[in-house]
N, C-alpha and C positions, 0 to 999 in steps of 0.2 A: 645303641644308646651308650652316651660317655657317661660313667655315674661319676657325680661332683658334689664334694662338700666344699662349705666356704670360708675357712678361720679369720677371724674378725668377723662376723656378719653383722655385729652392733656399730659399725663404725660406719660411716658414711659412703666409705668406696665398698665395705664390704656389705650394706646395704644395698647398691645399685649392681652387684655382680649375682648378688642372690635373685635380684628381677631379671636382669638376662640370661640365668644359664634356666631358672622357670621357664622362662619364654619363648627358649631354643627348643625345637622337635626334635634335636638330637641329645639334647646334654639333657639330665635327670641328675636333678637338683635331689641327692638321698640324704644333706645331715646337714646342719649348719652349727657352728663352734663360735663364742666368745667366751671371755676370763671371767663374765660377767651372764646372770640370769636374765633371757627375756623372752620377745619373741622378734620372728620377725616377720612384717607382712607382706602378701606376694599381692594381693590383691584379689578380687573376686572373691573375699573371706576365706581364703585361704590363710592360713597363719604357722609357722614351723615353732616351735618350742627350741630353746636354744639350751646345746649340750657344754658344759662347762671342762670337759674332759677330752682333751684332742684325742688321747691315745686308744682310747675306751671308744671314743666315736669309730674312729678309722676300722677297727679291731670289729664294731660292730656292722657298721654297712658295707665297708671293701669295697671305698670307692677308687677309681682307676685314677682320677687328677685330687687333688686337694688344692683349689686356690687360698694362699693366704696374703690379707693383707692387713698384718698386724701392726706389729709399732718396730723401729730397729734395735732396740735393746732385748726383745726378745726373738726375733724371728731365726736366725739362728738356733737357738735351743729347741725350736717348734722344727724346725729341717734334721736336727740332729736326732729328732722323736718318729717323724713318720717315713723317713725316709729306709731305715732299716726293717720297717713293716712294707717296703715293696711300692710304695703309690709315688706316683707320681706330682712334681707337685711344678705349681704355677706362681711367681711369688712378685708382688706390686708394693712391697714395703722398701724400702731404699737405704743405704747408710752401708753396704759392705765393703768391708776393708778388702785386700789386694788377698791377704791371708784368709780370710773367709773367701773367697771366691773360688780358692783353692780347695779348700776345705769341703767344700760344698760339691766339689767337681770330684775329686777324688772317694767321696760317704757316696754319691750317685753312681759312681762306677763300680763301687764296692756290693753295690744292693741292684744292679743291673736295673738303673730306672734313671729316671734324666729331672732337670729342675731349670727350667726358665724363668732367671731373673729378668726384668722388662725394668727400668729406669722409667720409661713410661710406654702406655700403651695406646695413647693416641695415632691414629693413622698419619696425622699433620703434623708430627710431632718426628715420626721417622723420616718423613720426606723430608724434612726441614734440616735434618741431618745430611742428609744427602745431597743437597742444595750446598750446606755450607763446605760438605770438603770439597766440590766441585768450585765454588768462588777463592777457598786459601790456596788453589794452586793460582791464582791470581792476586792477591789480596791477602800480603804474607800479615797484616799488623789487624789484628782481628781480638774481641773482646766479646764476654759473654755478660747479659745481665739475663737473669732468673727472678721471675715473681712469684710468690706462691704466699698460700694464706699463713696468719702467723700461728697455726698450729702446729706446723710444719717442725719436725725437731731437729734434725738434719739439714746442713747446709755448708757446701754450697748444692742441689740435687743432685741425683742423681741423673738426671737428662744431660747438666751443665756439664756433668764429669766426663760422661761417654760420648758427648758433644766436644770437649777438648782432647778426648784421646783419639777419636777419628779423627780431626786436624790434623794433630799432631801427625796422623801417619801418612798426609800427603804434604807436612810441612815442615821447615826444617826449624828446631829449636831455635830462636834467636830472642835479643831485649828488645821492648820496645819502651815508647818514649822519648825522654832527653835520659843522656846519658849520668847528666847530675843531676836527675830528681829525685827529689827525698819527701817522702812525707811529713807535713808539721801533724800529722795526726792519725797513729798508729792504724793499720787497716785502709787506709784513705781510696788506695789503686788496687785492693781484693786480691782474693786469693790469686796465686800465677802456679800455673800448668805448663811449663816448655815455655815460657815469655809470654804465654795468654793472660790476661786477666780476667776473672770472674769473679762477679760481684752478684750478692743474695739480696733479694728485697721479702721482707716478710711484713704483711699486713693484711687486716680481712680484706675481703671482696674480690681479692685475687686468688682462682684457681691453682694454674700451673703453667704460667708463661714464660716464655722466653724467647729473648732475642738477640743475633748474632750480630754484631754489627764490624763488618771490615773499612778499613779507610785505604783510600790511593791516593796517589796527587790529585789535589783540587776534588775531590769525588769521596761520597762514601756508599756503602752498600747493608743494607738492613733484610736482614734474611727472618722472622718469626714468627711464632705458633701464638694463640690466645684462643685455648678453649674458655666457652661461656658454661659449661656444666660438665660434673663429670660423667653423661654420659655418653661423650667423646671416646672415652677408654674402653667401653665396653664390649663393642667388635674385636679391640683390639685382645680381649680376657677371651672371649670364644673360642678365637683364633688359637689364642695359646693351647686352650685346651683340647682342643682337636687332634692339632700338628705336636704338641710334644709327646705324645702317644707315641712309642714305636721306636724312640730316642736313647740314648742314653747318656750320662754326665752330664755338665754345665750348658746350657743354651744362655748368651749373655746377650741380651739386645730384644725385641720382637722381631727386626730387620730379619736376623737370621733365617725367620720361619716362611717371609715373604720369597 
């Protein structure tokens, strides 16, 4: 049995991670953590009481993974806390810098234990990656639009980001468009990655979508994911927590564990 706590478990994704690793015969769900008093329900009247102290939780049960999926202002500070207590951790919060990911690899090596970051962990979501660096060795002028709900604090995602850095590495930097286009309205053509453009939509009723879209002569090519709920993601949190067992330093992706 993996034993699993799950930081955030008052939040919505860390709500749906506490019913699956319940409902794994392997994983043993021993503590659940939010900033905040409550509980949470597994169902069958089962109900877990929520610990308000990550470090004091950890320290208490010694669990082997710790999934967190808190906010990105503080998930750092929460990696900086348990990682030097030895556990391993799982993390589906999004927003790290180049410098934090360093940071995060080098505190994992230092404490002999490993920490996979997942941009996301949909299954449709990694293929969908792997589709698109397969079509930009064809289809050099490619653009990324991201959906997601507007709670979302972080933008453009994290999927969008590692979605134009795997491009990028089977394509070569170039501009696209007209060479004299300007915007009359600052923002108008989105963020650019290597001459990609990515553009963020935040509004309710959207999960976590995204779509790739390449143009050629006369043709274009639409490559996308649109999960309807997040429990899409939740094989893919299993998974993590299985396979980062045994690891050590940064795992960036889910892909990698596949």
């Amino acid at each position: 049995m993996i034993r699993v706590l799950v930081n955030g478990a008052l939040g919505r994704m860390g709500g749906e991670v506490c019913k699956k690793v319940w409902a794994e015969p392997d994983l043993d769900l021993v503590d659940v953590v939010d900033i905040k008093d409550g509980q949470v329900a597994l169902g069958g009247g089962v109900v877990f009481g929520v610990n308000t102290d990550l470090v004091k939780a950890i320290e208490n049960v010694r669990p082997d993974v710790v999934v967190d999926f808190t906010r990105p202002n503080v998930v750092m500070d929460n990696l900086r806390k348990m990682l030097p207590l030895g556990v391993h951790a799982v993390v589906g919060t999004t927003g790290f810098s180049d410098a934090d990911l360093q940071e995060v690899d080098e505190l994992a090596r230092a404490n002999n234990t490993a920490v996979l970051i997942a941009p996301n962990f949909a299954l449709g979501a990694v293929v969908m990656m792997k589709l698109a660096c397969e079509a930009a060795k064809y289809f050099p002028n490619v653009e990324i639009i991201e959906k997601h709900h507007d709670n979302k604090l972080d933008a453009p995602s994290g999927t969008a980001i590692i979605t134009a850095q795997k491009i990028a590495e089977v394509r070569e930097a170039m501009r696209q468009g007209h060479p004299d286009e300007r915007e009359t309205m600052a923002g108008a053509r989105g963020a650019d990655y290597e001459g990609m453009k990515i553009h963020s939509v935040r509004l309710p009723g959207y999960v976590a979508s995204q779509e790739v879209i390449f143009g050629g002569q006369g043709e274009t090519l639409h490559i996308s994911t649109e999960p309807v709920s997040r429990e899409c993601y939740m094989p893919g949190v299993a998974l993590g927590c299985r396979k980062i067992l045994g690891r050590t330093g940064l795992v960036y992706g889910l892909d990698k564990l596949l």
